[in-house]
C-alpha positions as CSV (number, residue, x, y, z in Angstrom):
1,X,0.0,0.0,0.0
2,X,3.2,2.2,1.0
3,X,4.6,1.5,-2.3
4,X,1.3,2.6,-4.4
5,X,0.7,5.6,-2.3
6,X,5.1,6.9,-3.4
7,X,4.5,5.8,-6.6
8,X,1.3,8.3,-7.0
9,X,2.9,11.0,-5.3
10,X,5.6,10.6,-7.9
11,X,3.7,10.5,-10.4
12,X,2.2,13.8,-9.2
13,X,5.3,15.9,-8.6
14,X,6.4,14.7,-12.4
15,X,2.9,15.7,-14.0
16,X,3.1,19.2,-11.9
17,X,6.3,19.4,-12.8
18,X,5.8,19.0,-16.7
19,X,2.8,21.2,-16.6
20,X,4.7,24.1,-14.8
21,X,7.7,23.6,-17.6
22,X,4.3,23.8,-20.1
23,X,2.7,27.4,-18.1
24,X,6.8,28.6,-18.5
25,X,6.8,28.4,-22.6
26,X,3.0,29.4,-23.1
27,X,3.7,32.7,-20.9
28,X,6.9,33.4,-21.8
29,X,6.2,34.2,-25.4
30,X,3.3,36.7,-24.1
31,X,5.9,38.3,-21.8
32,X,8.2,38.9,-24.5
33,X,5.0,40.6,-26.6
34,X,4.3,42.6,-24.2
35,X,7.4,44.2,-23.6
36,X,7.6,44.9,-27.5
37,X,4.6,46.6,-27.3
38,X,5.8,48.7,-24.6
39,X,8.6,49.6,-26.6
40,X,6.6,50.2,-29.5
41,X,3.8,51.9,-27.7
42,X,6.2,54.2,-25.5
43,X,8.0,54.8,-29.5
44,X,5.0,56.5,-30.9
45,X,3.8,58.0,-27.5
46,X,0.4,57.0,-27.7
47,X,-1.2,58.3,-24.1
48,X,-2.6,54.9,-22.8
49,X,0.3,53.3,-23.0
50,X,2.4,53.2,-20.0
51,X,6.2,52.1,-20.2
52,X,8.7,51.1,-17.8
53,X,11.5,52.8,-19.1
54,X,13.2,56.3,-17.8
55,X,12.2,59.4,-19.2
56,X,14.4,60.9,-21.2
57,X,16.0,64.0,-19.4
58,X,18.1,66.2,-20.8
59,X,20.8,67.3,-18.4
60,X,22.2,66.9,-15.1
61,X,20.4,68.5,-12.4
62,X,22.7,68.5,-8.8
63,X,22.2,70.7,-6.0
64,X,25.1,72.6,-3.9
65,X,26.5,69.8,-1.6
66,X,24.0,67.0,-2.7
67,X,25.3,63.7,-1.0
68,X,23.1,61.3,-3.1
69,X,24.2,60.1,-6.3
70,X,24.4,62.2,-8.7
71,X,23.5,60.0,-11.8
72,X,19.7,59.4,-10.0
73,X,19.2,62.7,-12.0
74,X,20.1,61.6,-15.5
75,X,19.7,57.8,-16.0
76,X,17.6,56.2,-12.8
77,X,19.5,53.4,-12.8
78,X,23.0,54.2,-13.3
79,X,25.4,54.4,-11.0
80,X,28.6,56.3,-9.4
81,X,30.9,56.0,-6.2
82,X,33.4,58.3,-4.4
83,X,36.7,58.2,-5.4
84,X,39.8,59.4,-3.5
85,X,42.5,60.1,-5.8
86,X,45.8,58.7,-5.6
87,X,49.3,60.2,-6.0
88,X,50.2,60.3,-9.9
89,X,46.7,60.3,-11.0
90,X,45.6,62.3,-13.7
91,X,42.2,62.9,-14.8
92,X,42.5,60.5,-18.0
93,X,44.1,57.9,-16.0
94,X,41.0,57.6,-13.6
95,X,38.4,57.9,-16.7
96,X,40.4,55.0,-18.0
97,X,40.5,52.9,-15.0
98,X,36.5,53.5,-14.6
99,X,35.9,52.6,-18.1
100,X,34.2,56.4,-18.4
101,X,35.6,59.5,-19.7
102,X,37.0,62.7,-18.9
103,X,33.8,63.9,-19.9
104,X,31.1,62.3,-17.5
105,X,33.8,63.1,-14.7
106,X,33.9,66.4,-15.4
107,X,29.9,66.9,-15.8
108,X,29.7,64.9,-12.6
109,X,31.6,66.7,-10.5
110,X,30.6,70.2,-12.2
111,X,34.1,71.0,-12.7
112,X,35.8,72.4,-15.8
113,X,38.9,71.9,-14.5
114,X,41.7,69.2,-16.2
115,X,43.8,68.9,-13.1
116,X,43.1,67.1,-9.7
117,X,45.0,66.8,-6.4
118,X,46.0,63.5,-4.3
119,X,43.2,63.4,-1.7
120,X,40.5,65.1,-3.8
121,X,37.2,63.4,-3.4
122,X,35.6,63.1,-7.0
123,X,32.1,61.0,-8.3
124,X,32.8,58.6,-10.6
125,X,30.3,56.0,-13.0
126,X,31.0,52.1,-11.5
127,X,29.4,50.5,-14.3
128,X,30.5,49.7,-17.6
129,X,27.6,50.4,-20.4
130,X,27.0,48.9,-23.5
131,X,24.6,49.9,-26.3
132,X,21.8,48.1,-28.0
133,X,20.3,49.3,-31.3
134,X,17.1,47.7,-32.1
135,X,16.9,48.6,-35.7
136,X,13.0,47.1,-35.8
137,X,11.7,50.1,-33.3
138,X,14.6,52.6,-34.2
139,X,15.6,52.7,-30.9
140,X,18.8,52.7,-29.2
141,X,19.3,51.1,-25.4
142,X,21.9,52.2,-22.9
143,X,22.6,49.1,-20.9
144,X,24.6,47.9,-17.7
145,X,24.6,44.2,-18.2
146,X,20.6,43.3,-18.2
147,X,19.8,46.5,-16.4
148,X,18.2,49.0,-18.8
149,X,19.5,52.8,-18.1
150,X,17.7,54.7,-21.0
151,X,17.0,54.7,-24.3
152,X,16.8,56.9,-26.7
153,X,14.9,57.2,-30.3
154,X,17.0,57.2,-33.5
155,X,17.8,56.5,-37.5
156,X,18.9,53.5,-39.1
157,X,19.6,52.7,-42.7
158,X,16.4,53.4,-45.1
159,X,17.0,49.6,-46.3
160,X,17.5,46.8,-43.9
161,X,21.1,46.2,-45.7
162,X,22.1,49.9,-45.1
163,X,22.9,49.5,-41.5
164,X,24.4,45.5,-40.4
165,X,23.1,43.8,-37.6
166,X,26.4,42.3,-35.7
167,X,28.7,43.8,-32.5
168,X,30.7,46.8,-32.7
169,X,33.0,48.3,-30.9
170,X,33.5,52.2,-30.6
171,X,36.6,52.8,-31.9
172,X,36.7,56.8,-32.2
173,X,34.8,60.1,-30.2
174,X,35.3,63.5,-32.2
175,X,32.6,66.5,-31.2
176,X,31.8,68.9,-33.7
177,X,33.1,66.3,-36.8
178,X,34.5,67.3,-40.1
179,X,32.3,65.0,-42.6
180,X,34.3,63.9,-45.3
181,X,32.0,63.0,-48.1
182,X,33.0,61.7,-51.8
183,X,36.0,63.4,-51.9
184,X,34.9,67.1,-50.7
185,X,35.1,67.9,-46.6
186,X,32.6,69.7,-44.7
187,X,33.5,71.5,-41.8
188,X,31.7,71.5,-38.9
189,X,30.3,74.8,-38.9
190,X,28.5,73.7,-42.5
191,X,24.9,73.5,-42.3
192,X,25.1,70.8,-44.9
193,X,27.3,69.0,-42.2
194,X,24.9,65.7,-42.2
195,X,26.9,64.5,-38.8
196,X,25.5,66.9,-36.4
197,X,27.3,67.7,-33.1
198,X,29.1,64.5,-32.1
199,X,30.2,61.3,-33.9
200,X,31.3,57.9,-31.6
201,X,32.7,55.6,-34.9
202,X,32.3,51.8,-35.2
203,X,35.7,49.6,-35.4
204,X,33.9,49.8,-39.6
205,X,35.3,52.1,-41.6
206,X,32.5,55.2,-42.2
207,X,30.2,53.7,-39.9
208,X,28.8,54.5,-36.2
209,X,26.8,57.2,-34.6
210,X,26.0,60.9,-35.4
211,X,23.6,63.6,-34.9
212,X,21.7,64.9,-37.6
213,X,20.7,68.2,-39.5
214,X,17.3,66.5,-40.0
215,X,15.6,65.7,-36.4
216,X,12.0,65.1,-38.1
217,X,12.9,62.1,-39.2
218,X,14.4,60.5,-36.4
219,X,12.4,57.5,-35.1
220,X,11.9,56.5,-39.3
221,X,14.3,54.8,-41.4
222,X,16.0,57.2,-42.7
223,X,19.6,57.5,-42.9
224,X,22.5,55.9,-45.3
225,X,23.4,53.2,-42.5
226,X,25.1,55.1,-39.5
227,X,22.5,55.7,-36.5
228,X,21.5,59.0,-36.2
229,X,20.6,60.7,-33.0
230,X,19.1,64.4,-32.0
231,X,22.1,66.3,-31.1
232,X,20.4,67.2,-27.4
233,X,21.0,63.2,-27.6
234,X,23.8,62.4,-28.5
235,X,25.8,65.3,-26.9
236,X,24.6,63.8,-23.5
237,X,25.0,60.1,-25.0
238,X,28.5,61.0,-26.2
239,X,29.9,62.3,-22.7
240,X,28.9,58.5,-21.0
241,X,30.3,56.3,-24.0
242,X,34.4,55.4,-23.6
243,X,36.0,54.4,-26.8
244,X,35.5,50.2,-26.6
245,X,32.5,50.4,-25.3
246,X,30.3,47.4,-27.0
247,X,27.4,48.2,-29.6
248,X,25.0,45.6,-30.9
249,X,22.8,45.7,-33.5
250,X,19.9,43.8,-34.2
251,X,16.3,43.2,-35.7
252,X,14.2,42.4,-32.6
């Protein structure tokens, strides 16, 4: 009687057990819908849509003195640390050890200063970003391993060829870029300049990110490959981005 009453229980705990695995794969392709249409729903800002992801601030809003991280302002989910500096430092040396740049160190600790002093307290970033670049929504992710930071709305290629779906690496930062263009340069200054205010390049020759002279038609599949970005955008994008930093690209 023992024996029939263990073998039914067994039974039991394998038959829940299947049926749970069964509940998993129905729901998770629902899950996965859902936060698509999130994405989608928070792309073309229709009002009964409500998204989980951070609103898209512009700039960096710290108070006189403020103890509390100071990225909470910016991206809600990034974060930075105190950091006592050390005899022989320099300012690129710390950027480099942080995987940040001079940049996000100096807007961090409102400083326009180059120089710093052994002992000087200073906020730096403690996590190492990547970027995702859905080329389906035309939308690109700031990321901190599965933790999303912000995202922004941008161009990809007109054709699905124009812009490759693989992983990049950033390979050069220049603000204010000279555009070099079948053999004739335009200078930054140009209002034919197609690259806007800041260019991060791929580790592919003539291909990465830029702002754009033509902001109406970011969101749309628009440009001739790179991903474009509003320059409000990318300016602030541009100061958190390290050359190396990882960028994938893909459909979905």
């Amino acid at each position: 009687m023992n024996r029939v009453i263990i073998v039914c229980c067994l039974l039991f705990f394998h038959a829940s057990e299947a049926f749970a695995r069964l509940l998993d794969q129905a729901s998770a392709p629902r899950l996965y819908l859902t936060d698509l249409l999130e994405i989608k729903n928070n792309r073309y800002g229709l009002g009964c849509a409500y998204s989980r992801f951070p609103k898209a601030e512009r700039s960096l809003q710290l108070s006189l003195g403020a103890a509390h991280n100071p990225l909470d302002s910016i991206y809600s989910q990034a974060r930075a640390h105190l950091y006592t500096v050390q005899p022989n430092d320099t300012l690129n040396r710390i950027a480099r050890s942080h995987t940040t740049t001079i940049e996000v160190i100096k807007r961090l600790n409102r400083t326009n200063s180059g120089r710093v002093k052994s002992g000087q307290k200073l906020w730096v970033p403690d996590q190492v970003l990547t970027l995702e670049i859905n080329k389906t929504f035309n939308r690109l992710y700031v990321k901190s391993g599965d933790v999303l930071i912000k995202e922004y709305p941008v161009s990809t290629g007109k054709s699905a060829k124009q812009t490759p779906v693989g992983i990049f690496v950033i390979q050069s930062r220049y603000p204010y870029p000279t555009w070099f263009h079948k053999g004739t340069v335009v200078s930054a200054a140009s209002p034919k300049n197609f690259l806007g205010s800041r260019w991060l390049g791929f580790d592919k020759p003539q291909f990465g990110i830029h702002g754009t002279i033509f902001p109406e038609l970011i969101g749309q599949p628009a440009s001739k490959g790179c991903i474009r970005m509003k320059n409000e955008d990318v300016e602030e994008l541009y100061d958190f981005i390290p050359m190396g930093t990882i960028v994938v690209i893909k459909e979905i």
